[in-house]
C-alpha positions, 0 to 999 in steps of 0.5 A, a space after each residue: 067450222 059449220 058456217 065462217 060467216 055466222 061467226 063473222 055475223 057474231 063477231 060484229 053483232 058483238 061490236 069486235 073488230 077481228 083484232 080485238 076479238 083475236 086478242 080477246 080469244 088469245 090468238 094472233 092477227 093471222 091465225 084469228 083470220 085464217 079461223 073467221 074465212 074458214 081456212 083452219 080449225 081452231 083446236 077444241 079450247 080455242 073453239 070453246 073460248 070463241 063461243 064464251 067470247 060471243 056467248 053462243 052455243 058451241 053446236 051453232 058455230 061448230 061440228 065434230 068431224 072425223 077424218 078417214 083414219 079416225 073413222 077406220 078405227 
C-alpha cells in the first residue's frame, strides 16, 4: 500500500466506519484493520475490491512491489 492514510481519508470521505467498510469488502474487523494502519497487504482481489468500494484508481492507493526472490528471477 503506497499510502495507509489516504486510504483512511477515503474510508471517511465515503461516510464508512472501518466495520462497516470490513464488512462491505468481506473482510473481518481485525484483518480490515491491519490493511487501513498499513501492517499487511491485502491480496490483489481484496485490493481491487476496496478500490470499487471507494471508486478510485487502483494506482492512487496501491504499488507492485517485487521481493528479492522475485526480482532475481
Amino acid at each position: 500500500m503506497k499510502n495507509p492514510t489516504r486510504l483512511n481519508e477515503l474510508i471517511m470521505i465515503k461516510g464508512f466506519y472501518k466495520t462497516e467498510f470490513g464488512k462491505e469488502i468481506g473482510m473481518s474487523g481485525p484483518m480490515t484493520t491491519q490493511i487501513t494502519n498499513g501492517d499487511r497487504s491485502p491480496s490483489p482481489r481484496t485490493a481491487k475490491r476496496i478500490c470499487e468500494v471507494l471508486e478510485c484508481e487502483w494506482s492512487e492507493l496501491f504499488e507492485i512491489v517485487k521481493t528479492p526472490q522475485q526480482a532475481a528471477k
